[in-house]
N, C-alpha and C positions, 0 to 999 in steps of 0.2 A: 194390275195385280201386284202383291208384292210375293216373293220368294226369300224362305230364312236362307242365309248361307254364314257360316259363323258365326254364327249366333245374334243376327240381325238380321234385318227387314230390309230387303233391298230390291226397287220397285222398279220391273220392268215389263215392257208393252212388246205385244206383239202384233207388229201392224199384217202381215199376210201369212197366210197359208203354205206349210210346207209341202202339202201334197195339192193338188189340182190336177183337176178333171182332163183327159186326153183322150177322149176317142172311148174307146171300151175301159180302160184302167185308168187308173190314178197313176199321176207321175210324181216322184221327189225329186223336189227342187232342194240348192242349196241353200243355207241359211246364211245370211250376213249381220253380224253383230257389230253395231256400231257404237264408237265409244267419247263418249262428251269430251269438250275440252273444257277451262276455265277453273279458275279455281274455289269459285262461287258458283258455277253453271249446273247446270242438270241437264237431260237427256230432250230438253226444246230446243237446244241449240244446235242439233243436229238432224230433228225430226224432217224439215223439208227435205232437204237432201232422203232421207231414209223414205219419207211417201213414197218420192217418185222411184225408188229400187223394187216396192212392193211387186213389180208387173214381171221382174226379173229373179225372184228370189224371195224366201222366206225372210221376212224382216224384223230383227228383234233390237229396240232400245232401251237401255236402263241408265238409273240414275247412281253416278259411285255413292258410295257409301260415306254416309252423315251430307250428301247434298240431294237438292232437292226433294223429293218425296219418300226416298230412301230414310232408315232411321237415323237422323239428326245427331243422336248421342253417342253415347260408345266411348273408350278410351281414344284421345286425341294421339296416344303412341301408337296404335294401329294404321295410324292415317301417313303410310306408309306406300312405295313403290309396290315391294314385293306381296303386301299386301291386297293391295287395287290390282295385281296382276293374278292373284290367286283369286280373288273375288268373280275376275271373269270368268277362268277354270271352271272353278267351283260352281256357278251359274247356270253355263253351259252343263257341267253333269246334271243339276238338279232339274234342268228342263229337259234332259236328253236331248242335248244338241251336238251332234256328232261332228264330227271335222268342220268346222263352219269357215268362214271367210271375217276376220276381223277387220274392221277398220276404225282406224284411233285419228282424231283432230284434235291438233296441238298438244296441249299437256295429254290428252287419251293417247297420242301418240306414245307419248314415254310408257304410258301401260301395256300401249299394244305391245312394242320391243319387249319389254320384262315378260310378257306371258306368253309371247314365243320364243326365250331365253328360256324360261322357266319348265313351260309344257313344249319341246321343241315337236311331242309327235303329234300334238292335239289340232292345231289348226291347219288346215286346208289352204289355206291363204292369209296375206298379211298384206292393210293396206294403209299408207301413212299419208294423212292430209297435212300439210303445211307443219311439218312436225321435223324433226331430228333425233338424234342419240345424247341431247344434251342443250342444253344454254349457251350459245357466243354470249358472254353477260357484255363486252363490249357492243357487242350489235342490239340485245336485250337494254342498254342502255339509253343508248342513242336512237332506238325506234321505237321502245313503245309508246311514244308521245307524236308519234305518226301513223300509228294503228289506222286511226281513224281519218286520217286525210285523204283528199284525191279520189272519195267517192263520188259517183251523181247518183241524182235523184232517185231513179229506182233501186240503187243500191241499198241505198240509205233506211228507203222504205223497207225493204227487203229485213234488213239487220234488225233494224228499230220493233217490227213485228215481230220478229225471233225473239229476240232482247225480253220484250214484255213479258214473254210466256213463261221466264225460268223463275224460279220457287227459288228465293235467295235465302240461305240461308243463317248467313253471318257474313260481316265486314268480311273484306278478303284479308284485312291486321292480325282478324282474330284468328290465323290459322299460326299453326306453332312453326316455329323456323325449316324445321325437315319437311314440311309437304312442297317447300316452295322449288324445292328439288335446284336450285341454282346450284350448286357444286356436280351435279349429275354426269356423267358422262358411261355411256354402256357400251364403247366403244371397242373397250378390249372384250366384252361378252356375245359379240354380233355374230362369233362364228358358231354360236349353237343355234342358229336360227336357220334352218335347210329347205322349210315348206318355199311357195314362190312369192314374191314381193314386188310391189307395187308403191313408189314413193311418187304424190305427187305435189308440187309446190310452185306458185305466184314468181313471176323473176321480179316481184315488184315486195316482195313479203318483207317486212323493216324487221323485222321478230327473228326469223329462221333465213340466214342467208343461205340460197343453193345446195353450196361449200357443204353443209350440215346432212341435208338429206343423199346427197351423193354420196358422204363417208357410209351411209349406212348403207346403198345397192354398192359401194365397194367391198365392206365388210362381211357382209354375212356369207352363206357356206353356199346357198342354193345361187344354182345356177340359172335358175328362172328369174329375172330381175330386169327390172326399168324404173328410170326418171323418167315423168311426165312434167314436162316444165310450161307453165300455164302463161303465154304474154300479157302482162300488164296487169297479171293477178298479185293482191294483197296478201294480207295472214286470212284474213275472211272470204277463203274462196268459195262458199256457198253463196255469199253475195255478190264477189265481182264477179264471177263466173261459175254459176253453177249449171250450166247446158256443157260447159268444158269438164266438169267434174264429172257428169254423171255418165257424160258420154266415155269417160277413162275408166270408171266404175261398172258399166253394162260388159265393158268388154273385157276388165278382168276375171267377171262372173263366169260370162260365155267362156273364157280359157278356163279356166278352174272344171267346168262341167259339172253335171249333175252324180248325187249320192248311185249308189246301188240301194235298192229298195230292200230292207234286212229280211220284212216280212213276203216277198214273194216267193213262187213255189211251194207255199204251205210252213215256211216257216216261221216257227214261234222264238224270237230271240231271245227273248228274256229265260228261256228255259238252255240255251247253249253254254256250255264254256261255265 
């Protein structure tokens, strides 16, 4: 389905059900928003990972804006941090998705930080896969010509199926100098981020060395926080390890716990307040 949100079309799926069946009542589950990485990718590059959350959680994926299925065009000065970080905001309101549980991979990762910077009372949780508060461009340098190394075979397989499924949208040349976010750093902005967090990262990753995702469960405000440091995981932890991922994922969910249901006891929310 797609949702306008500023004035564009920006297409996102919702794989499960927020409420399910429990006995005599319906229970609310929470919602986890998960956010692509790539700077050509769309919201396939994150779908397996997101299936298997469906059994724990309401699951919603979307595509940012001008990639993938999302509309394409738009002014390319919008294609922006703070933008992509209000895009998820804004999202979440227009689906009425209330505190939800974000989690950002790689570059999603910089959006995650900016929109719990941004919205610091909005999310429920924050979760960062192979990501940081910025670029080591020496490490960025020197590894991303090893991205792809030191896989096996069902990894490989693994990727290669993902890979296929994304709606590419333009050369990644054609994107204009400021999306490439290399000069980035939100490190001095981490103390508005208070909800609890969740950093996990590969000790094998050539992209985000440790050092990066550690700065950020150092910086931020909330005292709820952990590294989850995956052995012998790459940047593409969906593929070297995605039973270690999802296993760090189920059990962020379970601590975060489920909504309060607005509508029990007869109440009608949309009429409060």
């Amino acid at each position: 389905m797609h949702v306008e949100v500023d004035g564009l079309r920006l297409f996102v799926d919702v794989l499960s059900p927020e409420y399910v069946a429990a006995g005599p009542q319906l229970s609310r589950r929470r919602t986890v928003v998960l956010l692509h990485g790539g700077m050509d990718g769309d919201s396939a590059l994150v779908r397996p990972l997101a299936q298997r959350l469906t059994e724990d959680a309401c699951v919603v994926v979307a595509d940012r804006r001008a990639n993938g299925r999302s509309d394409g065009g738009g002014d390319p000065s919008t294609w922006t941090l703070e933008r992509y970080a209000d895009d998820v905001h804004d999202l979440c309101v227009a689906l009425g998705i209330v505190h939800p549980i974000v989690v950002g991979s790689s570059y999603g990762g910089f959006i995650a930080l900016q929109y719990a910077i941004r919205h610091p009372n909005h999310p429920a949780g924050l979760v960062l896969l192979a990501s940081g508060p910025g670029f080591d461009l020496d490490a960025l340098m020197a590894g991303r010509h090893q991205v792809d190394r030191g896989r096996d075979a069902d990894e490989e397989a693994r990727l290669a199926a993902t890979a296929s499924r994304v709606v590419r949208r333009r050369a990644v040349e054609a994107y204009p100098p400021h999306a490439f976010m290399l000069d980035l750093d939100l490190r001095p902005q981490l103390g508005a981020i208070t909800c609890p967090l969740l950093a996990v990262i590969g000790d094998a990753d050539p992209i985000f060395p440790i050092r990066l995702p550690e700065e950020v469960v150092a910086g931020v405000s909330s005292a709820d926080k952990r590294l989850a440091v995956i052995p012998g995981g790459g940047h593409r932890l969906d593929g070297a390890a995605p039973d270690d991922v999802v296993a760090e994922l189920r059990a962020f969910i379970q601590h975060i716990g489920p909504l309060e249901d607005p509508w029990a006891g007869g109440r009608t929310p949309y009429d409060e307040g």
